[in-house]
N, C-alpha and C positions, 0 to 999 in steps of 0.2 A: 249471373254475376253482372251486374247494373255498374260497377266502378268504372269510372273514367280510365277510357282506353287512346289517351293520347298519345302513350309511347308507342303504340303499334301501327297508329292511324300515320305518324311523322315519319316513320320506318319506310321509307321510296325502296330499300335494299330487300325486304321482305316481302318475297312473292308470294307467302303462304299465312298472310295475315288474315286472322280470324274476330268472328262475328263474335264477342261471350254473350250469353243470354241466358234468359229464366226459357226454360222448357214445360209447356203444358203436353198432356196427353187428357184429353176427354172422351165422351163416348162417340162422337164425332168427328172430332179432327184434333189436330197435334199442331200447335202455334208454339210461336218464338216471338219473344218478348226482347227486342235488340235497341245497340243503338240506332242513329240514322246512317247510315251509309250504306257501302256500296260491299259485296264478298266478290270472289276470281271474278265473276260474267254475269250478274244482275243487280239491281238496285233494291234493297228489300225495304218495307216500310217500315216504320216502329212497332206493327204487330202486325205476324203475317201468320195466317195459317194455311193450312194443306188440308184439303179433305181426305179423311179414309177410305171414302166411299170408291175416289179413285187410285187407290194406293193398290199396287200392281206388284211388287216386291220390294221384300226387305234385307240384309245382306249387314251382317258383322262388317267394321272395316278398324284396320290399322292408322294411326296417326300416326307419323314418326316414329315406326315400330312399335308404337304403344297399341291395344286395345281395347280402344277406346272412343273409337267413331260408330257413325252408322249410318247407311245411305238410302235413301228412301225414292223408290223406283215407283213412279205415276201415269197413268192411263195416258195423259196427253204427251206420253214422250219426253220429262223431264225429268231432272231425280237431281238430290239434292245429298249432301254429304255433311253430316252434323259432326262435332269432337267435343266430347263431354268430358274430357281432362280426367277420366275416369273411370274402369273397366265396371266398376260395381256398378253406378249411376246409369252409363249407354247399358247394360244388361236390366236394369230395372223398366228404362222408357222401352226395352223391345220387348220384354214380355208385359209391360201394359199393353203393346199396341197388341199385341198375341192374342193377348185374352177379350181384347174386344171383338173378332175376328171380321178383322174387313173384308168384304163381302167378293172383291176379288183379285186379293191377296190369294200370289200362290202356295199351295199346302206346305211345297221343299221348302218353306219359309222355317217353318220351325225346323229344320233341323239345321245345325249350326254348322259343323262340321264341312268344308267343300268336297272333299271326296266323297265323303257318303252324300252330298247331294248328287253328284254323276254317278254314283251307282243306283239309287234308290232310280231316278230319270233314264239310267241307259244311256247318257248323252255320250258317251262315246262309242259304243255300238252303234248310233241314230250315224254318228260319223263315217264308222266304218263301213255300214251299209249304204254310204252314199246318201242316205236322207238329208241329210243339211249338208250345204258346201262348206270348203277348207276353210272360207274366209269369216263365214256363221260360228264355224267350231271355233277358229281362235277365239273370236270375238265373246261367246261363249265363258271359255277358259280363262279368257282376262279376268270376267265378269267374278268367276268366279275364285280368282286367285287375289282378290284383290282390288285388280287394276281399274282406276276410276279417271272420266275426264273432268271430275271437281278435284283431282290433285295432282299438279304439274309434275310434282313427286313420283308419282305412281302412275302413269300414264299407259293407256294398254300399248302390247308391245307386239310387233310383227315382225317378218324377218325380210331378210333382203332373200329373194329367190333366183335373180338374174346377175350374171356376171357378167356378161355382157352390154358395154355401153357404147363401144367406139365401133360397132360395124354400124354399117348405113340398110341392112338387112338380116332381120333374125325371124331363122324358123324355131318354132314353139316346140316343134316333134321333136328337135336334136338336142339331146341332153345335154350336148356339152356347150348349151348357151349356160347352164344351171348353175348354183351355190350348189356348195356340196354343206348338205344338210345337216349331215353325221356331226360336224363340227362345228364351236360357238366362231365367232367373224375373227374373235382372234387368233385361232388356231389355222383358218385357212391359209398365210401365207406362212409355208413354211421355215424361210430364211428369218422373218419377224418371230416367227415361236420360239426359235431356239433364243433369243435376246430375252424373252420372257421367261423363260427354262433355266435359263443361266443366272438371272436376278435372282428366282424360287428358289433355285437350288443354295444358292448361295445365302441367302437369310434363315432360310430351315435347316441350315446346315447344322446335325446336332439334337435338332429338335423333332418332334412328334408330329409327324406329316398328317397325322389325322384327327388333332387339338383344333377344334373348329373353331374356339376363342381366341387364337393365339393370335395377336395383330399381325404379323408377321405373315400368315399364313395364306397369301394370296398371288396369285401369278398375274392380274392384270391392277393395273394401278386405278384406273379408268371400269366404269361401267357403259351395260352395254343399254340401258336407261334413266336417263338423270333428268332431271330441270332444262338443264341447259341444253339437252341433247334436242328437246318437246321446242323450246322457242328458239332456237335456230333454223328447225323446221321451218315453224309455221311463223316467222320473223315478220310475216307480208300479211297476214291480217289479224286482225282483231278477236279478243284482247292479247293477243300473243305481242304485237308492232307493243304495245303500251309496257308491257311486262319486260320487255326487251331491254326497252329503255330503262326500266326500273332499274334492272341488275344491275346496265351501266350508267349508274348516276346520274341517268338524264339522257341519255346519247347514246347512239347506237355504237355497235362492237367496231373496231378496225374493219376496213369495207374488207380486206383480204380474208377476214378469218369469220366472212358471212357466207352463207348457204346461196351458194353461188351458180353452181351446176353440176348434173347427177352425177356426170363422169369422173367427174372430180373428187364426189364427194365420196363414191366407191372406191378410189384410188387410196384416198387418205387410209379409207377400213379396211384397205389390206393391206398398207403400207406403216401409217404411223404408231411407234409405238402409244402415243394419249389417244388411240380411237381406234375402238371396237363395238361402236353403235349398230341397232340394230335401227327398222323403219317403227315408223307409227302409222297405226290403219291409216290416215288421210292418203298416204301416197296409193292407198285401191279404190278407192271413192271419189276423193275430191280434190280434181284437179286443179279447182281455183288456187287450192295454197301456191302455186308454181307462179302465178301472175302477181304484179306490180297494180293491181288494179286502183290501188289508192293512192299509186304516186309519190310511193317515199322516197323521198332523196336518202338514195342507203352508202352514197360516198361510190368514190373511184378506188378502184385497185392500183396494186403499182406498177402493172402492165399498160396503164390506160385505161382500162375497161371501166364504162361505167355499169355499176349494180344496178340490175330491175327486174327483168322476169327470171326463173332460173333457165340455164339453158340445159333443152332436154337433148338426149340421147339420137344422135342420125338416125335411129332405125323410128323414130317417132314421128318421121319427115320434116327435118330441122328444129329449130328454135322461136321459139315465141317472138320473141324479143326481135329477131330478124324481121317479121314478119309486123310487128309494132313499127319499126324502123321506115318501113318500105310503107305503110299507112300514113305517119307523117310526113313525109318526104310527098307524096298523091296530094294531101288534106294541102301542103304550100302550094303545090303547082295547080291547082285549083284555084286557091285562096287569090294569086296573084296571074289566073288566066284572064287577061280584058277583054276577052266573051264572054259576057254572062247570060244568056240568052235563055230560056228554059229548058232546051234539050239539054246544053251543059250542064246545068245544074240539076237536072235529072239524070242526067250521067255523073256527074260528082256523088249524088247518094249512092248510085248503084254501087257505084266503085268500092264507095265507102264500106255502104253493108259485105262485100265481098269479102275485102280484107278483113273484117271483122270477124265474120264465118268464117275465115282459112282460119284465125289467130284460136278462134273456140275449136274449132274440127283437132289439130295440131295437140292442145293441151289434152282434150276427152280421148285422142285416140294411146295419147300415151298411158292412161291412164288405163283404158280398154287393154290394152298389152300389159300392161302390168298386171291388171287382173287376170287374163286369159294366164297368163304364166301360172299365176296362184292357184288355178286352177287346172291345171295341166295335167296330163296323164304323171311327169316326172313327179312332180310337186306332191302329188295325192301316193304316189308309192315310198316317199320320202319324208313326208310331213313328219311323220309318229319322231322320226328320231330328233327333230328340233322341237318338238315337245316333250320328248325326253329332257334335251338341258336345257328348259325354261323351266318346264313346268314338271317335272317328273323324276325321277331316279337318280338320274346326272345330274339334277342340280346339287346335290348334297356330299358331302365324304361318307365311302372313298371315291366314289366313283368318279366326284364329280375335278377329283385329283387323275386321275388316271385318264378321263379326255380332255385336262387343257382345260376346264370351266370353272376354273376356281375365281371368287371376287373376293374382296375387302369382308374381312367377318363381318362389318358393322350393317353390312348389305343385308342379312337374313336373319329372318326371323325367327327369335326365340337365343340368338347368341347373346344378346346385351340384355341389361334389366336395368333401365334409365332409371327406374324409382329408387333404384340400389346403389346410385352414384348418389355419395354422400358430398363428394369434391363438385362446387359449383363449377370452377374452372374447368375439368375435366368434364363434368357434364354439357356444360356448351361447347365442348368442342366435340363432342360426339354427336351433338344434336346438328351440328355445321356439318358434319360429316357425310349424316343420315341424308340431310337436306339439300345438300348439295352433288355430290357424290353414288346417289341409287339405291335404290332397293328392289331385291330381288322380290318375285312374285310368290304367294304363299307355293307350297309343295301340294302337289292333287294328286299327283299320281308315283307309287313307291315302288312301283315293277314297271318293265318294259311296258312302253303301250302298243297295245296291237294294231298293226297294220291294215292300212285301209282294204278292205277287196278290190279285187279288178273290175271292169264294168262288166267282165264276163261272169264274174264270179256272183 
């Protein structure tokens, strides 16, 4: 669709602004005929194609609960995520691309279904038997419930495994640094659940606790992966810092209610009733998001404080930001030493590099702890039951009433049927919902999942 997309292009509020296009498939490669501009994190030309030759996977996906996308997975580590505004159309371009069979396109390609791709694969046996780690299998499991990083919407989701942030020393071995698994982030504090118990109780009172359409029907107001949840995170770089600003008209959020520091922001998730977020892989990989490296003036709190790196946990030996501080504070006394002789100034570099190195060592080792957790002997005898209510049994009624995991209907797929909202009104305000507010990850698994073996085992 070639028409003039100006109302979407003017849309700064609209983080999920789409490319419309004429779609080829040939015996070769698969092009898109767009306007000029830009989608989430590349610049496309006015005709851009993809070879088949390196197309690597292919994967049904959900638009705003519609399905109606499709993501297309490439050799050089990219993959792209199309919406063809129509479940017949994206089923047409995947079995064109099917039948041309790209040459190293994986076979689980054709089958559609994500459960029967893990079973047909074993990929949860590869698990249990320890062949891939916990952080592979999530990652995995996003993959295949859904979860894509072309939609802010849908963003893959990981759990927080550490409750511990205010010691200045954690050992790995003692469980009781851990989350307790069993249960979604809002169920962990118990004096907060009962607040959320008493709201449920009180709106289904009357009603059919196990009417999965019923609006009504939900015990957290808040989800535990949104939009907003993905660039508060990742607030400090790019395109997240730009998108940020989008939502707010221009300008970043109140500096108080920016992603500030981890202790804090654990406190909230088991403290406030609007927050029951869960993490995003970055916080096991990549520790750049924690730094200010671009120098955004993100405002002052009303402590004083000014915003810039996040401040990490004592047990990660200190704060970045501390450690930024004491580098400028050198870089002046330097700057204004009236010896400037060459040793000096070969001792000013030294200095510098140093600080530098402590500021990278600080952030990479918190990162290192955050993965060793994930991978821990607790974490790996624990994991199955948080993939139970993400991705499993507990996510659904009844179960998913009887542990405390219940969300907003509009969250899961297959409750609404957007084609079937006749009322425009009511349809945009569903689609605000969807967009703003979460979506749960498709269902994979409909029985317990089995538990990891031991290393002995």
């Amino acid at each position: 669709n070639n028409n003039n997309n100006n109302n979407n292009n003017n849309n700064n509020n609209d983080a999920n602004n789409i490319l419309k296009s004429k779609y080829n498939v040939t015996v070769t490669a698969c092009g898109s005929f767009t306007h000029m501009g830009g989608n989430r994190y590349r610049v496309m030309s006015a005709y851009q194609t993809w070879s088949l030759n390196n197309l690597a996977q292919m994967y049904d996906r959900r638009y705003r609960l519609r399905k109606c996308a499709l993501e297309l997975y490439f050799k050089d580590d990219t993959s792209w995520l199309f919406q063809f505004f129509d479940e017949s159309l994206r089923n047409r371009v995947f079995e064109s691309i099917l039948q041309l069979k790209p040459p190293h396109l994986l076979r689980s390609a054709s089958i559609r279904k994500p459960h029967q791709v893990i079973e047909n694969t074993k990929l949860h046996w590869k698990w249990c038997r320890r062949e891939i780690s916990n952080f592979e299998y999530l990652m995995r499991l996003n993959i295949l419930a859904g979860r894509t990083f072309n939609d802010l919407t849908q963003y893959p989701v990981v759990p927080w495994v550490l409750k511990d942030y205010t010691s200045s020393q954690i050992n790995l071995k003692d469980p009781s640094i851990y989350r307790d698994l069993t249960k979604p982030v809002g169920a962990l504090n118990a004096e907060r659940l009962e607040k959320f118990l008493d709201r449920y109780n009180t709106m289904m009172e009357g009603c059919d606790k196990n009417d999965p359409t019923n609006p009504s029907n939900f015990m957290y107001g808040t989800h535990y992966s949104t939009i907003g949840i993905v660039l508060y995170y990742l607030i400090r770089i790019e395109p997240f810092t730009t998108y940020n600003k989008r939502m707010q008209g221009g300008k970043f959020d109140h500096p108080d209610r920016l992603f500030h520091s981890i202790t804090e922001c654990f406190e909230g998730c088991l403290n406030s009733t609007g927050d029951v977020k869960e993490l995003i892989p970055e916080f096991y990989y990549l520790p750049e998001f924690l730094t200010n490296r671009n120098k955004l003036d993100l405002g002052k709190r009303q402590s004083g404080d000014l915003i810039s790196d996040v401040k990490l946990p004592l047990w990660s030996s200190g704060s970045a930001r501390t450690f930024n501080h004491i580098l400028s504070i050198l870089l002046y006394l330097f700057e204004n030493n009236n010896n400037n002789n060459n040793n000096n100034n070969n001792n000013k570099y030294m200095y510098i590099y140093i600080f530098i190195i402590i500021i990278i060592i600080i952030t990479i080792n918190y990162k290192r702890t955050m993965r060793r957790a994930l991978e821990s002997e607790y974490v790996s005898e624990n994991l199955h039951h948080w993939i139970d209510l993400i991705f499993g049994y507990k996510q659904r009624l009844p179960e998913a009433e009887k542990c405390h995991n219940l969300f907003h209907p509009y969250t899961y797929e297959g409750n609404v049927d957007i084609d079937a909202v006749k009322d425009e009104t009511q349809k945009k305000a569903i689609l605000e919902q969807i967009d703003s507010f979460g979506q749960t990850p498709s269902q994979l698994f409909f029985k317990p999942h089995p538990k990891r073996l031991t290393k002995e085992e």
